[in-house]
Every structure is written in structure tokens, then in C-alpha cells.
N, C-alpha and C positions, 0 to 999 in steps of 0.2 A: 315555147315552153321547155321542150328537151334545152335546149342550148341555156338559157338562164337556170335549169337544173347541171347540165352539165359544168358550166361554170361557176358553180358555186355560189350562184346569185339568190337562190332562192328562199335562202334565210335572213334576208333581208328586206325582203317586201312579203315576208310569209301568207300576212292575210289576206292582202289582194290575189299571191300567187293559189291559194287554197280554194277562194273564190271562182278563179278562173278554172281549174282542175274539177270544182262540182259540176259547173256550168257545163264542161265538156263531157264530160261522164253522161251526165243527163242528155245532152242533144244527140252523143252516143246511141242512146237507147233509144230516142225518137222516132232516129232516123229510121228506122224500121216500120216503125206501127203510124209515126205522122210526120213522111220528110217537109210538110210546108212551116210544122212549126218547130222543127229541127232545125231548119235552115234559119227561120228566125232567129232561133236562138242565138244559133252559132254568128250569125251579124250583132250580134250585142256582147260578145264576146272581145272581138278584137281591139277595141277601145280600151279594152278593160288590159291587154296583156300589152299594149305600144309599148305604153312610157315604161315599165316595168327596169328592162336592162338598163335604160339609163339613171332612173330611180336608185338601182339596187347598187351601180356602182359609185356611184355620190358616198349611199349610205355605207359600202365598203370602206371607200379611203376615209371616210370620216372615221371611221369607229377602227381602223388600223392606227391611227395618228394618234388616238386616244388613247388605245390600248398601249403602245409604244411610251408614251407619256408615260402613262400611269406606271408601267415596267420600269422606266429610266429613274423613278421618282423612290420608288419604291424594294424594288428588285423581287427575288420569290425565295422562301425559306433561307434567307443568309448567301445563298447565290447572285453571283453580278448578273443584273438583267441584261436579256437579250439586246442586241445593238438595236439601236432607234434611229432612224432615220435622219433627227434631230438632235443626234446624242453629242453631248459636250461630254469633254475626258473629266474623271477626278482629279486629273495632275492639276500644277498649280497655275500652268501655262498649256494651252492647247497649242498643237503643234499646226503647219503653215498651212499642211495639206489639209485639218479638219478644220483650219481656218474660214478656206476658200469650199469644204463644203459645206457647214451652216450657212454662213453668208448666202451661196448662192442656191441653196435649197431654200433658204428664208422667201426669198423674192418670190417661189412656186405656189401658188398657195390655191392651184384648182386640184383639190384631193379627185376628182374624174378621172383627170390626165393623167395626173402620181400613179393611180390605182392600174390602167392601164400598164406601167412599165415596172409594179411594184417589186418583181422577181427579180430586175436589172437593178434596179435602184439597191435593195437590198446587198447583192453582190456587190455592186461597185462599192459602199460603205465597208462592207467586212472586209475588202480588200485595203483600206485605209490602214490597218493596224496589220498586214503583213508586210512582206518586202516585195511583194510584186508590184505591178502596174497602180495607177497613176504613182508617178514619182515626182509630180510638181506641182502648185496649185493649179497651174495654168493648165494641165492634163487635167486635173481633178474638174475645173472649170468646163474645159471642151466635152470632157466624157458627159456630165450636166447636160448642157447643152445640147447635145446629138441625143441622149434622150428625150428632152425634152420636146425638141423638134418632132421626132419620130411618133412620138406619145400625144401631140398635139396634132399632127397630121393625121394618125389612127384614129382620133376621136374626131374628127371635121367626116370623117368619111361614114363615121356609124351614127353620126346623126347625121347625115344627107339621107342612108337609106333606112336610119328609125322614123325620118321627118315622111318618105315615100310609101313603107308601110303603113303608118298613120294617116295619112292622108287614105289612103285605098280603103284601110277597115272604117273611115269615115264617110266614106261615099259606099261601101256595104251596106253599115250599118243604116246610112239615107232611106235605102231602097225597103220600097214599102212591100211586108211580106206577104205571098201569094195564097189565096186564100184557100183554105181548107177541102179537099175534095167533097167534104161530108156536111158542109154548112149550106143549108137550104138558102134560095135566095130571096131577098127582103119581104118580095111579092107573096112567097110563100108561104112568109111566118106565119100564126096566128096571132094577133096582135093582143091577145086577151092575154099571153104570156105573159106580156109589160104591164098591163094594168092590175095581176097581183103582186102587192107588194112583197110577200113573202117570197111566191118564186123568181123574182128578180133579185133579193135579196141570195136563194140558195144559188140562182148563175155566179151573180160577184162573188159570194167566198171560194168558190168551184175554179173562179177565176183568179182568186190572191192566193189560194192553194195549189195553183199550176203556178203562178208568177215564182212564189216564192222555192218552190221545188226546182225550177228551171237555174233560180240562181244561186244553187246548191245547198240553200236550208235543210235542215230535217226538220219536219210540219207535222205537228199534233196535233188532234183530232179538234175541229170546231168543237168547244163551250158555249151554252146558250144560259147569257147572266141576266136576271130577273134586273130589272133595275125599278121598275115599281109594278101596281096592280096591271096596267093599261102597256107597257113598255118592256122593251126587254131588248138585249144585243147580241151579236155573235163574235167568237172572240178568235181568230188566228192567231197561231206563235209560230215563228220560225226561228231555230235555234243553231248555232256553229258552236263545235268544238272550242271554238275561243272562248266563249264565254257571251258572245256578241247575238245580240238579238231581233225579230223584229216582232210585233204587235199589231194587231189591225183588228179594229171594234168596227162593226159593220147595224144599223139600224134598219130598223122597216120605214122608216122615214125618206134612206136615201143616203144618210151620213155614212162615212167612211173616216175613221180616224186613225192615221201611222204611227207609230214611236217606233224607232230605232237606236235601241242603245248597248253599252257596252264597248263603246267602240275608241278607239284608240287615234289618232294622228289624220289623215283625212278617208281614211277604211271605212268609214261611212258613207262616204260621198258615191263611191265606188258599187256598194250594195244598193243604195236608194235608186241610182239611176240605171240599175241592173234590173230592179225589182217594178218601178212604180211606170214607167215609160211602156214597160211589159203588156201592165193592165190595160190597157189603151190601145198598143198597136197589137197585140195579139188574140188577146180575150175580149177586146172591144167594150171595154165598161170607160164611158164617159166620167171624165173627170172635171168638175167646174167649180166656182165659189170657193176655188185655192184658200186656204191662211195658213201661216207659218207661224209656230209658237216655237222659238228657241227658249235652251234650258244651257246652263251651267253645267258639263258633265262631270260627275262623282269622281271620276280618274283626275287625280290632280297631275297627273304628268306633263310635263314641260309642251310637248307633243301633240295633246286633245287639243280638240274645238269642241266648242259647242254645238250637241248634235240636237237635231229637229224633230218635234213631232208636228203634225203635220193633217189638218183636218178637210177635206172635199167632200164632193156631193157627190155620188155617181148615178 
């Protein structure tokens, strides 16, 4: 997490990186008062921050090439925009050396690798239009080149050991978490617990209020909605700064219903299997009789999917 902050990586996977940051916070605090479900936590965490660095730099080169674009296209208040990486001259002939560099920048087209040497890349361009170095296509080419190489070699090596962390935080997160020093054992229970429905019902929300706390929500206080004479439900919200939420309607029946929305590109994906996997291996409320109802989401951004609500039995 330091290093994709200190990198500058973090404003590009924001809600995932914000997600992970609650989540730490919270096991944070655990670890003191309950390290068995601390440590849980913190195994459901590292899946969540792998892919991140390489995510973030994708989304870098992409959104550098664009902005370059849209500069070269455009300029800023009657100023000649900044040099773009792909920039062709105004004149009415481009000269040999910017010949042989669009050309052989054209061919580059994994924005990862670019992003990795983008400081070099830059300078070698600005130096096009002084009189120092390269002085031929064939320099301008080689210079390419040995970037390239070096920028393609640097990325084979951070995903060998993105692919080794990943691997490790998914054989953490396998590992089934140890159980609570303060949890009676089965033989113990009173079994009358289970057979009222109410207080089975007040363990689950006890349990989507821990779930959801742990994967850095702010949770507002259970609502209990009448839904007719004989019926009634309870209602969880977990809510993020972003705007992004989640819901969970809980009955005396047994039903358990999710909605997760607000959410943007696959930031959903992310929260659901932070939040819902929780119930189960941590707070121990069985989940059965799965159905998935997708919905259309309201954000028309190029980006969204469609997010899930989500009805079980517990």
C-alpha cells in the first residue's frame, strides 16, 4: 500500500485502494480486543491489494496518452501544448528524426511498459527539437529500442513477483480462520437459541454489522420495516464516502437479501467478495438457496457493469 501511495498509483484504483485502507484500519483495532478475527480479516485483504499496482499502471499510461492527445489536439489558453509523446510537428514536412519517432513509437502500444519508462521517454522526445543527442533516425530508433527493452524487462520481473505475492495472499486467504477464544463449543450451545427465530435473526445482522464494518463501511443503525400485520424485516446500510453502498434486508423467515450499488467499473466485485464470504467464514451464518437478480446500473459510464442484488437463506 505505501509503495502504490508512494508511487502515485493511488488515484487510480481509488476505490479499491480506500477499500483496502478501511479494511486495515479495522483489523488494526482488532488486533487487540480479537486477534483470531483480526487475522481473518487481514487474509481477505491481500487479494484485494495484488492486482492493484499493475491495475493502476495500465490505468496511468492509458489516461497519460490521452491527456497527451487531447493537449496536442487542443493546446491550453493560446499556448502550444506540452510535447506528446505522439506529437507530429505543425510544419508542413516533419523532419527524419520525428519521422523515425512516431513510426517507431506507433508499433509500442502496451501503455504498462510506456508508463514504466515514461520520464525517459519524455526526455528523449523534448530532446528532438534541440541540437543535442539523437542526431539520426537510426539513434532516435536505437534510443526506442533500449528503452523499450529495459521497460519490457522491468515489467517481466514485477509481474513474476506481483504473480508470487498473489499467489501467497491466496493461499492466506485459503486458510481457515482460528476460531475465537470466547466461542463456546457446539456441545455447549443451547440449542433453543436456533430455534428462535428472532434471535437467530438478531446473531445475522450482529453478523452483516461485523461483516460489513470489517470491510470498511460506516453502518447505520439496524431499521425494523413493518411490511405487513404478521411480517416485518431488518434493514442494514453500509455506506462509503463514494457514494457506493450496500443493503441487506434480513426476515424472521431466514431470508437474507444484498443490494450493492453505486458502484462504478468492477469496485463492486471487490466489496461483495470482501463482505459476503465474511458471513460464512467468520460469523458463521450459512448461506443456501443462492439467486442472483442483475440489474442495469443507473451510471451509464463506459466502465460499469451490472451490479447484483443478491437473495439467500441463512
Amino acid at each position: 500500500m505505501d509503495d502504490i501511495r508512494n508511487q502515485g498509483l493511488d488515484a487510480y484504483v481509488s476505490d479499491d485502494f480506500e477499500t483496502a485502507e478501511g479494511m486495515i484500519a479495522h483489523a488494526r483495532t482488532l488486533s487487540a480486543s480479537d486477534p483470531a478475527r483480526a487475522k481473518a480479516l487481514s487474509q481477505s485483504i491481500g487479494p484485494i491489494v495484488g492486482p492493484l499496482p499493475r491495475a493502476a499502471r495500465q490505468q496511468r499510461g492509458e489516461s497519460r496518452a490521452a491527456e497527451h492527445q487531447r493537449q496536442t489536439n487542443s493546446g491550453a489558453g493560446g499556448r502550444p501544448a506540452p510535447p506528446d509523446l505522439n506529437e507530429r510537428p505543425l510544419a508542413p514536412a516533419e523532419s527524419a528524426l520525428e519521422t523515425a519517432w512516431r513510426e517507431t513509437l506507433d508499433g509500442w502500444t502496451d501503455h504498462y511498459t510506456r508508463d514504466l519508462v515514461y520520464t525517459e521517454l519524455a526526455a528523449l522526445r523534448q530532446s528532438l527539437d534541440t541540437d543535442g543527442s539523437p542526431t539520426t533516425p537510426a539513434d532516435v530508433i536505437a534510443s526506442l529500442g533500449a528503452l523499450r527493452a529495459r521497460a519490457e524487462s522491468e515489467a517481466a520481473s514485477l509481474r513474476r513477483a506481483e504473480a508470487e505475492v498473489e499467489e501467497m495472499q491466496r493461499s492466506l486467504a485459503a486458510e481457515a480462520p482460528e476460531p475465537s477464544l470466547d466461542v463456546p463449543d457446539t456441545e455447549d450451545e443451547d440449542a433453543s437459541t436456533f430455534d428462535d427465530p428472532e434471535e437467530s435473526r438478531r446473531e445475522a445482522v450482529r453478523g452483516v454489522m461485523g461483516a460489513l464494518e470489517d470491510a470498511g463501511f460506516q453502518v447505520e443503525n439496524p431499521r425494523l420495516i413493518q411490511l405487513s400485520p404478521d411480517s416485518n424485516e431488518v434493514v442494514v446500510v453500509g455506506t462509503r464516502a463514494s457514494g457506493a453502498s450496500a443493503t441487506f434486508s434480513l426476515t424472521l423467515d431466514g431470508k437474507l437479501e444484498y443490494d450493492f450499488s453505486g458502484y462504478k467499473g468492477s469496485t463492486c466485485d471487490a466489496d461483495i467478495d470482501a463482505v459476503v464470504p465474511a458471513l460464512q467464514e467468520i460469523y458463521g451464518i450459512q448461506l443456501t438457496e443462492e439467486v442472483v437478480a442483475w440489474r442495469n446500473p443507473d451510471d451509464q459510464d463506459a466502465a460499469a457493469r451490472p451490479q447484483p442484488g443478491r437473495t439467500n437463506r441463512a
